[in-house]
C-alpha positions as CSV (number, residue, x, y, z in Angstrom):
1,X,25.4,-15.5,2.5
2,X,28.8,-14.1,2.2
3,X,28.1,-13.5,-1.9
4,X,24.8,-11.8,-1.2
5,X,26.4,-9.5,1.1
6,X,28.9,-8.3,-1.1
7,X,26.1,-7.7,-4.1
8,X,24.2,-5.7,-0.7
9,X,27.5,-3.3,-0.6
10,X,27.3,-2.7,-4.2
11,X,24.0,-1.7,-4.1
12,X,24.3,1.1,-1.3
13,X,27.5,2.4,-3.4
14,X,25.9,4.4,-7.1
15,X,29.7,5.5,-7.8
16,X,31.4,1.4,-7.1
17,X,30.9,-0.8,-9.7
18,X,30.2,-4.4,-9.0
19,X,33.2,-6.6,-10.3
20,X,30.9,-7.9,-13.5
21,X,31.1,-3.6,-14.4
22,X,27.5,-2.7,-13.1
23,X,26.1,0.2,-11.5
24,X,23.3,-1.3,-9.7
25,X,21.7,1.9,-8.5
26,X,21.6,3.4,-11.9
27,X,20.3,0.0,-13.2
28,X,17.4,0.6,-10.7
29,X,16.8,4.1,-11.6
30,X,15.9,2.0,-15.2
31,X,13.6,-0.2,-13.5
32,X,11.7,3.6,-11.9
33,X,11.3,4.8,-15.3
34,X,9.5,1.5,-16.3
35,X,7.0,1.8,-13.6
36,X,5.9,5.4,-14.8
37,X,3.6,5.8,-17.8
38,X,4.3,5.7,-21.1
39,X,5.3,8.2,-23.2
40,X,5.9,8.4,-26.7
41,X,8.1,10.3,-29.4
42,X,7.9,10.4,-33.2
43,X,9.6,12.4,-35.6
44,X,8.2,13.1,-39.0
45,X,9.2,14.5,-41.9
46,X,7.8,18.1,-41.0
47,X,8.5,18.2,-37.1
48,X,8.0,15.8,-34.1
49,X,4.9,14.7,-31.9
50,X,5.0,13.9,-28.4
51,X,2.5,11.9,-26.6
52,X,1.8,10.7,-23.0
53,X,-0.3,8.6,-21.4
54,X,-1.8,10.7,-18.4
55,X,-3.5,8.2,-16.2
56,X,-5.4,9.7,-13.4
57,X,-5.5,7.9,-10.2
58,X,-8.7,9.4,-9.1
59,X,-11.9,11.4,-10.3
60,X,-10.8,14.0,-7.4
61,X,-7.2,14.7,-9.1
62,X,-7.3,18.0,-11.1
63,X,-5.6,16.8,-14.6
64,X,-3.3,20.2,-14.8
65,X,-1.3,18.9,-11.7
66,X,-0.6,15.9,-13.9
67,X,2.3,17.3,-16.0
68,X,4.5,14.9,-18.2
69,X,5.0,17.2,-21.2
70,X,6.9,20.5,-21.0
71,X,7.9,23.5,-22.9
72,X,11.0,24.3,-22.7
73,X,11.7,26.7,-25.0
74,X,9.6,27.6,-28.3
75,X,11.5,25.2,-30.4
76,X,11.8,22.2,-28.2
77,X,9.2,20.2,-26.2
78,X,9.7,16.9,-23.8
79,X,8.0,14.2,-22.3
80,X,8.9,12.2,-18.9
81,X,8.7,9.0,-18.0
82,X,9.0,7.9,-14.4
83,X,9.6,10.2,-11.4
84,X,8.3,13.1,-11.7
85,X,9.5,14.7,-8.9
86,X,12.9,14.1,-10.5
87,X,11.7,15.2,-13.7
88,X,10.4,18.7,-12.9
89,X,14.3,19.2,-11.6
90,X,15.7,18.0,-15.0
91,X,13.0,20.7,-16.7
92,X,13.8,23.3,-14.6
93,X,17.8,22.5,-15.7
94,X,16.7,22.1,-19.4
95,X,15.4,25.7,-19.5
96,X,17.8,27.7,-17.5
97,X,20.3,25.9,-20.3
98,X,18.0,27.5,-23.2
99,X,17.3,30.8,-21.8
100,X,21.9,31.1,-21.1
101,X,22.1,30.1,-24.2
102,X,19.8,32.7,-26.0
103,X,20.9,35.7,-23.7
104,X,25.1,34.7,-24.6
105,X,24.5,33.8,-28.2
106,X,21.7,35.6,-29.3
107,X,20.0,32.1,-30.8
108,X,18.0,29.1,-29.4
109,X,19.7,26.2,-28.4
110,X,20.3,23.1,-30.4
111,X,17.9,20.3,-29.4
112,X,21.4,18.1,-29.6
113,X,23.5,20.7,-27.3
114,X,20.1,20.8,-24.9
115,X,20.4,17.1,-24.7
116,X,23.8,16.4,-24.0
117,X,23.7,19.2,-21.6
118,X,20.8,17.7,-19.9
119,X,22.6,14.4,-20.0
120,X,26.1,16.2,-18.8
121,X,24.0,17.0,-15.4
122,X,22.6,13.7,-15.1
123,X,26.0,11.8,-15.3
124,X,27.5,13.2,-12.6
125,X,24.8,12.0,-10.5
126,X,26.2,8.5,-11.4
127,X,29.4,9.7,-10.1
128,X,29.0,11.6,-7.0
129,X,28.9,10.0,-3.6
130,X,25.9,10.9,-1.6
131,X,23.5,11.1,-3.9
132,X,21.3,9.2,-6.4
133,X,20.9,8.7,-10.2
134,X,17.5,10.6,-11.5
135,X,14.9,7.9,-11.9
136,X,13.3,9.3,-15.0
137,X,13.8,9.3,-18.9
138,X,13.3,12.0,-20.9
139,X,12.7,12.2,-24.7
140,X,13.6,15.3,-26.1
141,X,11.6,16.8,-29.1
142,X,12.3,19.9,-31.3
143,X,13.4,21.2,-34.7
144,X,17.0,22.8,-34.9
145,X,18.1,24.3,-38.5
146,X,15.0,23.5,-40.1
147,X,15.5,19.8,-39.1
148,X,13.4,17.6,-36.4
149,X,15.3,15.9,-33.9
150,X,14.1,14.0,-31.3
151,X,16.6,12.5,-28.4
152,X,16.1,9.7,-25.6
153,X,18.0,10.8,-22.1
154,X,18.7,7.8,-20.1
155,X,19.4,7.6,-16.2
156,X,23.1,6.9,-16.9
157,X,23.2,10.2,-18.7
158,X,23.6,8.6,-22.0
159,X,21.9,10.2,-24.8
160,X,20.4,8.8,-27.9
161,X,18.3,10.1,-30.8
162,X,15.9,8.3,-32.5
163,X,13.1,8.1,-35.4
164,X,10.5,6.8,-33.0
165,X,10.7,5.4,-29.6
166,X,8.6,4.7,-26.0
167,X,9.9,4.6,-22.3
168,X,7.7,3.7,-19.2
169,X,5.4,1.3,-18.7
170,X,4.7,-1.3,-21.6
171,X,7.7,0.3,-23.2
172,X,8.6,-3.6,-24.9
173,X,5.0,-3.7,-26.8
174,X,5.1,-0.1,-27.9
175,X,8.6,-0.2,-29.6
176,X,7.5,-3.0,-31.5
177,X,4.1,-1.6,-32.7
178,X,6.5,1.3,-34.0
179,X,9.0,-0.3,-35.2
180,X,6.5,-1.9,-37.5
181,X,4.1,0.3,-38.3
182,X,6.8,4.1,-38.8
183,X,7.2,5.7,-41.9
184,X,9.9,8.0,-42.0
185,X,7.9,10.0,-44.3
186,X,4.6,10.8,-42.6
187,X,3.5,14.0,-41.9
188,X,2.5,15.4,-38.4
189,X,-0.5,14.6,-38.8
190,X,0.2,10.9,-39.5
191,X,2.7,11.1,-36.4
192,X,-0.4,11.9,-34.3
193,X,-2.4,8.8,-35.6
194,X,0.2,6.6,-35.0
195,X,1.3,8.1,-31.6
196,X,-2.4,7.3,-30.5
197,X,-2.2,3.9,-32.2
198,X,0.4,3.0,-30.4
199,X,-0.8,4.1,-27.1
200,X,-4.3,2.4,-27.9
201,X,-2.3,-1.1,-28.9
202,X,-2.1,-1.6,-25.3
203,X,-4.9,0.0,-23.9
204,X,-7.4,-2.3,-26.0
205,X,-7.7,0.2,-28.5
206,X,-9.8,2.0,-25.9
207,X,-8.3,6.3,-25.1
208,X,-9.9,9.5,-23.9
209,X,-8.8,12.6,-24.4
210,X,-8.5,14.0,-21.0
211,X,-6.2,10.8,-20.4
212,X,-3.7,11.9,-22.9
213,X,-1.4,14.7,-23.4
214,X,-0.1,15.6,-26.9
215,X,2.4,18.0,-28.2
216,X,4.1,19.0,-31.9
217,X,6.8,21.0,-32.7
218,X,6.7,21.8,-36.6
219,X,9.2,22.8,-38.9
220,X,7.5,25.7,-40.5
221,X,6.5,27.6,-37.2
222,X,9.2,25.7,-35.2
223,X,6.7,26.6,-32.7
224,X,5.8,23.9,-29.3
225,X,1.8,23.6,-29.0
226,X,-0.2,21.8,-27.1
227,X,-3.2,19.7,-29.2
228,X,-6.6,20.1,-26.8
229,X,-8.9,18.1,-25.7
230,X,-11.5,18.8,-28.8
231,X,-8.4,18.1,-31.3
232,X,-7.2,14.7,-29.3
233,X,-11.0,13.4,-29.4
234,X,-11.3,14.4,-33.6
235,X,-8.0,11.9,-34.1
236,X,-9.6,9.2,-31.6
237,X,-12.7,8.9,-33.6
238,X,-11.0,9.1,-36.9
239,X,-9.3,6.1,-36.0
240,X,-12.0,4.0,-34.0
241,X,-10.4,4.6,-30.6
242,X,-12.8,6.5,-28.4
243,X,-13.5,4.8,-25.6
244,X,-16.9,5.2,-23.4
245,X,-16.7,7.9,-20.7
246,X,-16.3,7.3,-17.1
247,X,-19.3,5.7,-15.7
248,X,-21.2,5.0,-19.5
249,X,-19.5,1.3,-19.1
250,X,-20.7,0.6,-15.9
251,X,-24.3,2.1,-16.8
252,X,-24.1,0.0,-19.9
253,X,-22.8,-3.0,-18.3
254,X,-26.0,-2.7,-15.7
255,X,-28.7,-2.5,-18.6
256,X,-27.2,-5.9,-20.0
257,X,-27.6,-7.4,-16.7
258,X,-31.5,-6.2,-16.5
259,X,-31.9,-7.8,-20.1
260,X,-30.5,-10.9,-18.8
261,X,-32.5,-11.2,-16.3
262,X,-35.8,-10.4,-18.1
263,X,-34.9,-13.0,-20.3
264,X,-34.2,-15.1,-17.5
């Protein structure tokens, strides 16, 4: 009893570590981020995609109030995974950052200097009494000089870059679908197919549209835009992962029923 209370005090402390050097509230913050959807980052050889799984908990819910990707500035895009209340406040810090940066220097902001700031503010949240780590990763998508980047944030306010990575839900199964399956030298396009094949790996190979948000950044335009419905759908067919639309399974389902029956 006496043991579990002392791991009880570490838990209500996020700036005491535990005496085997853990930070148990920032270590939950992790677990928040896995119970959010997923979202996904590539970077190709001519920009980086972004893609997120926007699963809507009910026919009533207007889509546009589900936001997990965000502009921030015309170079750089990112996707959230995990709270989104908390992630809206980390936006909002991200593009104040950019717009300082472009009115004191003249130029847009380094995806790596955006990051790190972002980061910067999230790390003294580990280290502040009275308050709580963010419970949400970001990944951080954009081209600086002519180069895609594309960096994780974590809730410790570490930051990493990567080729290709997931965080949220199923995040285990999606990192090693793209682990196997990235080519450093695809082009956006081929980014997109396998952002979708990825998602559809867990899904049973099964996605609509208007439950998935999509975004590139390319190096020619080094401009952030948003792919539509009509252009999400054209990729799904391409590669055999349309799925029915709400209600054609059930009404399917029903007619083999009635055949049993009549057979019957």
């Amino acid at each position: 009893m006496q043991g579990q209370a002392q791991q009880q005090a570490y838990d209500r402390g996020i700036t005491i570590f535990s005496p085997d050097g853990r930070l148990y509230q920032v270590e939950y913050a992790r677990e928040a981020v896995k119970r959010g959807t997923a979202s996904i980052g590539i970077r190709t050889e001519d920009g980086v995609v972004l893609a997120v799984d926007k699963r809507i908990r009910s026919p009533l819910m207007e889509r546009t109030s589900v936001e997990k990707i965000h502009k921030v500035d015309d170079h750089v895009g990112i996707a959230s995974a995990g709270h989104v209340a908390d992630a809206r406040q980390l936006i909002d810090f991200a593009r104040r950052q950019a717009q300082v940066n472009q009115l004191r220097y003249g130029e847009p902001i380094g995806v790596e200097t955006l990051t790190k700031n972002v980061t910067d503010h999230i790390q003294q949240y580990t280290q502040v009494g009275g308050a709580r780590p963010f419970g949400v990763a970001l990944i951080v998508g954009g081209v600086e000089d002519g180069e895609p980047r594309l960096y994780e944030t974590d809730p410790s306010g570490t930051p990493y870059e990567w080729k290709a990575l997931a965080v949220g839900a199923d995040r285990g199964e999606l990192q090693e679908y793209l682990e196997e399956h990235y080519e450093e030298a695809e082009d956006i396009s081929g980014g997109v197919e396998l952002a979708l094949k990825a998602l559809g790996s867990v899904n049973d190979d099964e996605l609509r549209p208007e439950g998935i948000g999509m975004a590139t950044v390319d190096v020619e335009s080094e401009e952030f835009i948003e792919l539509t419905d009509d252009e999400i759908e054209e990729y799904l067919e391409a590669n055999d992962l349309l799925g029915p639309e709400d209600g054609e399974e059930e009404e399917t389902d029903a007619e083999d029923a009635d055949e049993d029956a009549d057979e019957e």
